[in-house]
N, C-alpha and C positions, 0 to 999 in steps of 0.2 A: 623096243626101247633102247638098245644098245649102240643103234646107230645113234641117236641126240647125243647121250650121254660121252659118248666118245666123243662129238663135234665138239660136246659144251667142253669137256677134258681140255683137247686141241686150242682152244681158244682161250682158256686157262690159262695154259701153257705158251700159248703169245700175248698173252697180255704181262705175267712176270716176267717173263723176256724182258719185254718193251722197256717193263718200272724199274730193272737191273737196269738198263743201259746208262750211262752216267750223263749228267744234262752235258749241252751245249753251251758254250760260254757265251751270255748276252752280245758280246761283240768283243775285238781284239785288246781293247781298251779296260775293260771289268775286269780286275782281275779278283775280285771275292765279292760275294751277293750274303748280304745277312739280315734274314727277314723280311727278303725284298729290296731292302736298301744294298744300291752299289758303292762299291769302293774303287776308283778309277785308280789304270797305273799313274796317270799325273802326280794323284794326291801322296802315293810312295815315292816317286821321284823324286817328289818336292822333298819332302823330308830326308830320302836318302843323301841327296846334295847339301841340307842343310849338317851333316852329322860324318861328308867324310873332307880329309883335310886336303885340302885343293894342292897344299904345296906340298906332301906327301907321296909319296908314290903311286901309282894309279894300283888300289887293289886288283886281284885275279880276279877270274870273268866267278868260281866257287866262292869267294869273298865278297864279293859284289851282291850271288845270288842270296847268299846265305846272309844279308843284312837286310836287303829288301826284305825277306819271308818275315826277319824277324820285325821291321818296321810293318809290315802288311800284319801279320798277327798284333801287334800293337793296336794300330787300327780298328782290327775286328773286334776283340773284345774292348778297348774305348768306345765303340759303337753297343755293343750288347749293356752293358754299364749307363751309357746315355741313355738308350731305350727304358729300362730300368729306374733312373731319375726323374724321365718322364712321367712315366705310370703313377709315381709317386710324388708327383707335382714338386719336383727339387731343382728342375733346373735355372742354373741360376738367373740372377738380373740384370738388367742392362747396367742399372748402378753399381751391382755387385763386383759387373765385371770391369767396370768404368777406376772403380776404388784399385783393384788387384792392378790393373792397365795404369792407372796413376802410380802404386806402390812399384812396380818394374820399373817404369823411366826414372824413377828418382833419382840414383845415383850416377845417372851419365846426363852428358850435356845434350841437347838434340841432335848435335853434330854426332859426339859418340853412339849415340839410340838409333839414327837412322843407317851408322855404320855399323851396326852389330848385324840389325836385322838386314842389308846388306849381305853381309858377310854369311849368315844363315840360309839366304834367299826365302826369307820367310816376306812378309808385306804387312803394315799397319790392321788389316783386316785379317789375316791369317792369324797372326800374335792373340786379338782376341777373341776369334773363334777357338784357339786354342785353350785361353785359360777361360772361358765358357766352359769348355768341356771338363780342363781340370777340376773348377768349382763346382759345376756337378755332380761330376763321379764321389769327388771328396765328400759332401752332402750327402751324397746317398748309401757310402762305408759312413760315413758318423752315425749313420742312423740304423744301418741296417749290422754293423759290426762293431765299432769301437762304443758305442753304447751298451753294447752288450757284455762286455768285458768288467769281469768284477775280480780286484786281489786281494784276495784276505789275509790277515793278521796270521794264519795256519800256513798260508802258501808263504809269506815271508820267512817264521819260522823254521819250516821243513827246510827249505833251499838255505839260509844260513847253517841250521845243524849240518847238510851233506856237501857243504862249502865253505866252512873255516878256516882252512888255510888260506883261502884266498882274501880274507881280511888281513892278513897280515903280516903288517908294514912293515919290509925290513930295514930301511933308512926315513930318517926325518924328508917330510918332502914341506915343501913350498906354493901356497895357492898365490899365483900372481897375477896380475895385468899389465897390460902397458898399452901405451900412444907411442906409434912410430912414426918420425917424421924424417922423408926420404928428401938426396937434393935432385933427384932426376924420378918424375914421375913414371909411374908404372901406367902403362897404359890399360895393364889386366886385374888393377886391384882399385875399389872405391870403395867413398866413404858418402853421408848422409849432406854434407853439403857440397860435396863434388872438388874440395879445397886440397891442393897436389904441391908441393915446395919444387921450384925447377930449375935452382940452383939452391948452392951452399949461403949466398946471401938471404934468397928466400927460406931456407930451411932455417937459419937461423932466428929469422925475425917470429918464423912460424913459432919455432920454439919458447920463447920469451913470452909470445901473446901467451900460449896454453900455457905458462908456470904462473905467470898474472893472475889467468882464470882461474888457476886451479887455487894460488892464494888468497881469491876472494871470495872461495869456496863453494864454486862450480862442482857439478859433478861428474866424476871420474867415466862413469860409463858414459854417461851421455856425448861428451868432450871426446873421446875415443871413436862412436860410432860417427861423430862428424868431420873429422878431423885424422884418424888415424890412416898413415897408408900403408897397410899390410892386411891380409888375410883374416885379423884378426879383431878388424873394426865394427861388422856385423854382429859381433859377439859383448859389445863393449869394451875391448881390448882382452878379456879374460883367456887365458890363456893354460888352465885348467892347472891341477897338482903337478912340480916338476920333482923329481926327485933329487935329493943332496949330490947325488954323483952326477947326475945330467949340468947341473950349475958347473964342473969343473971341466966340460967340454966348449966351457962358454967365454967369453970377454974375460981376465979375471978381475978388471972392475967391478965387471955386475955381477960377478959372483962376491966380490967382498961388498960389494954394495948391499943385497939379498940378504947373506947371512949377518949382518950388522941392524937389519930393519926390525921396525916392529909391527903388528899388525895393524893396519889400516893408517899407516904412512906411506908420506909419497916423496918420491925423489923429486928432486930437481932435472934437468935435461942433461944425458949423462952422453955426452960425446960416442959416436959409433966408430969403432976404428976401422972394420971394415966397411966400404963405401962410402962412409960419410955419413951424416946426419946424426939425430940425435933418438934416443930413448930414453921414455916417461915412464917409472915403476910404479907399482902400487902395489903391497905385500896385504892380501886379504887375509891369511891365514898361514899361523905354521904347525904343521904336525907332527909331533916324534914319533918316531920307531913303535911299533907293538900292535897290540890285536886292538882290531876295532870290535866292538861290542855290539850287540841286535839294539842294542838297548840306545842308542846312539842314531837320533832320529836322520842325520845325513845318509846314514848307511841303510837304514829302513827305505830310505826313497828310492838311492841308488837299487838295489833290491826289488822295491815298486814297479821301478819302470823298465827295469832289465825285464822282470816278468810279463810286464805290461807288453810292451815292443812285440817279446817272443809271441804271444797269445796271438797279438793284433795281425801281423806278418799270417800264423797258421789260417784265423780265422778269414781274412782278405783271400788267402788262396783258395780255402773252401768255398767261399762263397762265391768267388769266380767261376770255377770250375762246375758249382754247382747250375749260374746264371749262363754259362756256355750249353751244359746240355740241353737247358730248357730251348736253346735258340734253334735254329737252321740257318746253316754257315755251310757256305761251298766257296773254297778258294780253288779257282781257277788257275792261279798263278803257280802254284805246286805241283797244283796236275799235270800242267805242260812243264814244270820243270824234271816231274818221273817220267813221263812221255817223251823227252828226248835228253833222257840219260845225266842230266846231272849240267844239262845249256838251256839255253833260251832262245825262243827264233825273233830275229831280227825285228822291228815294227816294221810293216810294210807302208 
């Protein structure tokens, strides 16, 4: 019996060999298999080109490597997350994706939309397979994480008692808004109806319409997100708490302008001295100096969602981390980049 058992031994012993040995890459092109499903270098390529800046320096061949991995690791788990949506019939709709695909072009003209994506090297079909996958994934953390997230009235409590100080205010600040209207359009900043001043006579005339509107009592946010050219139009112009001493860094117009308002007045269009054009205020709120209170529902919120965020961020990682182990994922493209020391071989 000692001979079998040593053959069966021997062959034992080459068949763990064998399942040691590290697979073979489907072909020169896969660069990660997850779950069977390939991830082609094109589809990293693509992306990589879309995210480095052409007129920039050309990064190091280590700089290069090391954004692929991380757009290729992007990839992987966006594919385990998809898979995931699927299973649980999330992924999104053609309307769904049609609505998001509307909401993106909105602020640029076709001209600017087809020169963005352009400029990305993304394609009209790329764009919505993309946000396809976003509204997936999204749908499937709202269900699987952010629904699960609860803040209680004890969790606001606790963290205001062991953070009091940082309620409190040591100058009056200022809650503001405003509409900026430029006389030389920005080509990197939009608003909801695509409307740009491109001279000082245009910026003018702009101005006058919105002080009309606003005197026949138009609304402020809305007026801004259509009309405003700055960073700030997205937002409704708001432009969050500024503090007493940041206004003395500022115009001193609009600083005398601010500190003379009253809440929820609006200026007239207040001449820009630097570059021209004109600025629309609206003073939402002023707050003096001193401690805020739990008891003080804005600061209950703030609070909420500081907590919320944190939770949300830990939870999305666990839950990633957890939907990776469940997978099988071989990136290829790592292997051969420890297999020839920190390069990559050429495409043949």
């Amino acid at each position: 019996m000692k001979r079998p058992i040593a053959a069966l031994a021997l062959l034992a012993v080459c068949a763990l060999a064998a399942s040691c040995k590290k697979e073979a890459a489907p072909g020169p092109d896969v660069w990660a298999v997850v779950n069977g499903k390939e991830i082609l270098r094109a589809e990293v390529e693509k992306y990589y080109r879309s995210r480095v800046n052409a007129e920039a320096p050309a990064p190091s061949e280590e700089q290069s490597l090391s954004l692929k991995l991380s757009i290729l690791d992007e990839l992987i788990n966006n594919e385990i997350l998809l898979e995931q949506a699927a299973k649980m019939s999330l992924i999104a709709s053609d309307a769904e994706v049609e609505d998001k695909f509307t909401e993106s072009k909105s602020p640029y003209t076709e001209e600017e939309f087809q020169k963005k994506l352009r400029d990305a090297n993304l394609t009209v079909d790329d764009l919505k397979a993309d946000l396809r996958r976003q509204l997936s994934v999204q749908k499937l953390l709202n269900r699987e994480v952010v629904a699960k997230i609860s803040i209680t009235d004890q969790d606001l409590t606790d963290f205001y008692n062991k953070n009091r100080a940082q309620f409190n205010v040591a100058e009056p600040q200022y809650h503001i808004a405003q509409i900026v209207i430029t006389p030389r359009a920005d080509p990197t900043v939009h608003n909801r109806k695509n409307d740009k001043a491109k001279s000082d006579a245009e910026a003018a005339r702009k101005a006058a319409m919105l002080e009309q509107e606003l005197g026949g009592g138009a609304d402020f946010t809305q007026l801004a997100m259509d009309y405003s050219e700055d960073s700030t139009a997205s937002t409704g112009g708001d432009i969050g708490f500024v503090p007493e001493s940041n206004l003395n860094q500022s115009d001193p117009i609009l600083k005398k302008t601010v500190l003379g308002m009253k809440p929820g007045e609006v200026t007239r269009p207040i001449p820009v001295n630097r570059g021209g054009g004109y600025r629309i205020l609206k003073l939402i709120a002023r707050e003096p100096a001193g401690q805020r209170e739990l008891s003080d529902a804005r600061i209950q919120q703030q609070i909420r969602e500081m907590l919320r965020n944190r939770k949300e961020q830990l939870l999305r990682a666990a839950y990633l981390v957890e939907a990776r182990d469940q997978a099988h994922v071989t990136n290829y493209f790592a292997r051969q980049i420890i297999e020839f020391s920190g390069k990559f071989p050429a495409p043949k």
